[in-house]
C-alpha positions as CSV (number, residue, x, y, z in Angstrom):
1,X,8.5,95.8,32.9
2,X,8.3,92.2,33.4
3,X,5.5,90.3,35.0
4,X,6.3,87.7,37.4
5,X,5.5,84.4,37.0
6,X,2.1,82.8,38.2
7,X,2.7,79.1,39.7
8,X,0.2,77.0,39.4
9,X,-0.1,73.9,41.6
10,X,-2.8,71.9,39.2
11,X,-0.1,72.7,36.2
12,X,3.0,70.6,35.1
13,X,4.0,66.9,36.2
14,X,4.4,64.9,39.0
15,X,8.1,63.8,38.9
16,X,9.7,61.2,41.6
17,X,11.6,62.6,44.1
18,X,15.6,62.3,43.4
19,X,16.2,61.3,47.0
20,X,13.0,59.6,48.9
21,X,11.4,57.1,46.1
22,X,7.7,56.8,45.8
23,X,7.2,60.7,47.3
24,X,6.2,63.0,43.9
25,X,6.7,66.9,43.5
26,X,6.2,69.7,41.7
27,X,8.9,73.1,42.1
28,X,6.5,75.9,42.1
29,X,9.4,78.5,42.3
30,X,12.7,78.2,41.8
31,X,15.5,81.3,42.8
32,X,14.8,82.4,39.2
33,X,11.6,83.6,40.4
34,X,12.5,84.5,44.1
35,X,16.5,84.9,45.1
36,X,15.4,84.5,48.3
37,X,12.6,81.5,48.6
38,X,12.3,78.3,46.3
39,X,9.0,76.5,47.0
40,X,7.4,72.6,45.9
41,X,4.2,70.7,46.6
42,X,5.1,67.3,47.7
43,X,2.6,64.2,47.5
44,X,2.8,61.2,50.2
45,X,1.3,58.2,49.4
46,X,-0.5,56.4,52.2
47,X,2.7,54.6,53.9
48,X,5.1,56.6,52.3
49,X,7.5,58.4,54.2
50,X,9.9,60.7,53.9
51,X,13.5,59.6,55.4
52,X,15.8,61.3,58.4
53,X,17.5,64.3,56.7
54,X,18.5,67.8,57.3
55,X,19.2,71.2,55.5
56,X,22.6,72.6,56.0
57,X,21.5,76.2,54.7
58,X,17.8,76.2,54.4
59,X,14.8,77.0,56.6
60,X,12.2,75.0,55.6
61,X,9.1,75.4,55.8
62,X,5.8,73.2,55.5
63,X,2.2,73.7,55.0
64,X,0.0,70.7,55.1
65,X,-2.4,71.4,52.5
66,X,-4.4,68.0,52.7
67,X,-4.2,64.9,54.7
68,X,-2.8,63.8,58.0
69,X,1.1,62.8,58.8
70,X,3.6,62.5,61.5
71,X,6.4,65.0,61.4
72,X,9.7,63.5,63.2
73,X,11.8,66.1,64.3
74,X,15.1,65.1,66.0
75,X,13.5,62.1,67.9
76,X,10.3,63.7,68.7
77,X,6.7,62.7,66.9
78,X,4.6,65.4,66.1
79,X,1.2,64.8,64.0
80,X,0.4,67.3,61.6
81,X,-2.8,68.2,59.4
82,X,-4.1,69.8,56.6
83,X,-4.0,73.5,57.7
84,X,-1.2,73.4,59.7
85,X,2.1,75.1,58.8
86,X,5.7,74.8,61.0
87,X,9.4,76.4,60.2
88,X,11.9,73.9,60.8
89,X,15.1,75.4,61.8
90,X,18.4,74.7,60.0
91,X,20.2,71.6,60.5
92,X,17.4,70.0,62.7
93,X,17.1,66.3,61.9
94,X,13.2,65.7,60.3
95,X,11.7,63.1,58.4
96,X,7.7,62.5,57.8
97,X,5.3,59.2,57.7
98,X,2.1,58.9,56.3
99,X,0.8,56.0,58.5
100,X,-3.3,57.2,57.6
101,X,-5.1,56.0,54.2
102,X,-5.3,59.0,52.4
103,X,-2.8,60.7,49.9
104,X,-1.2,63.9,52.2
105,X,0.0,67.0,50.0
106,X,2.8,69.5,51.0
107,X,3.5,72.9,50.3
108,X,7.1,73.1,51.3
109,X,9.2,76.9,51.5
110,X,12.9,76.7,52.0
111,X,14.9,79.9,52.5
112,X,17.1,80.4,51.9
113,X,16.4,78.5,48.0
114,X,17.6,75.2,47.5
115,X,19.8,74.7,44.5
């Protein structure tokens, strides 16, 4: 029998995210490890932001693990902090500021994985 993989958040380095510059993540697991689920941690600086996109075929899903943000989804502002989690739904437009002076961390779960 094979053991699974253990993630671990503090391990590995911070690389730039291919599509929103100056936001930095780690992938935790990848469909290797889960078929169904991939999950990353995602660091936004203070005044970084993440742009208006969508997922065609993923859920996604996001845990605040530290820090404060605003959440856009569609056209509506939401603010969210450390503790919270939400499921946005596939295809809804979303994008995410950090207006506040501290670094915000994501845990982010899309399902189905991204590839």
């Amino acid at each position: 029998m094979v053991l699974p993989r253990i993630a671990d958040i503090h391990a590995g380095e911070w690389q730039e995210h291919a599509r929103f510059p100056g936001i930095y993540m780690k992938s935790l697991l990848t469909s290797t490890d889960n078929p169904l689920i991939s999950v990353n941690v995602l660091q936004v600086p203070p005044g970084g932001h993440i742009r208006y996109h969508r997922h065609v075929q993923q859920f996604e899903t996001v845990w605040v693990i530290r820090g404060q943000a605003t959440l856009i989804l569609d056209l509506t502002e939401v603010p969210i902090r450390d503790g919270q989690i939400i499921t946005i739904p596939v295809g809804l437009e979303h994008a995410l500021r950090n207006e506040g002076p501290a670094l915000v961390e994501l845990l982010t779960i899309f399902t189905p994985p991204l590839t």
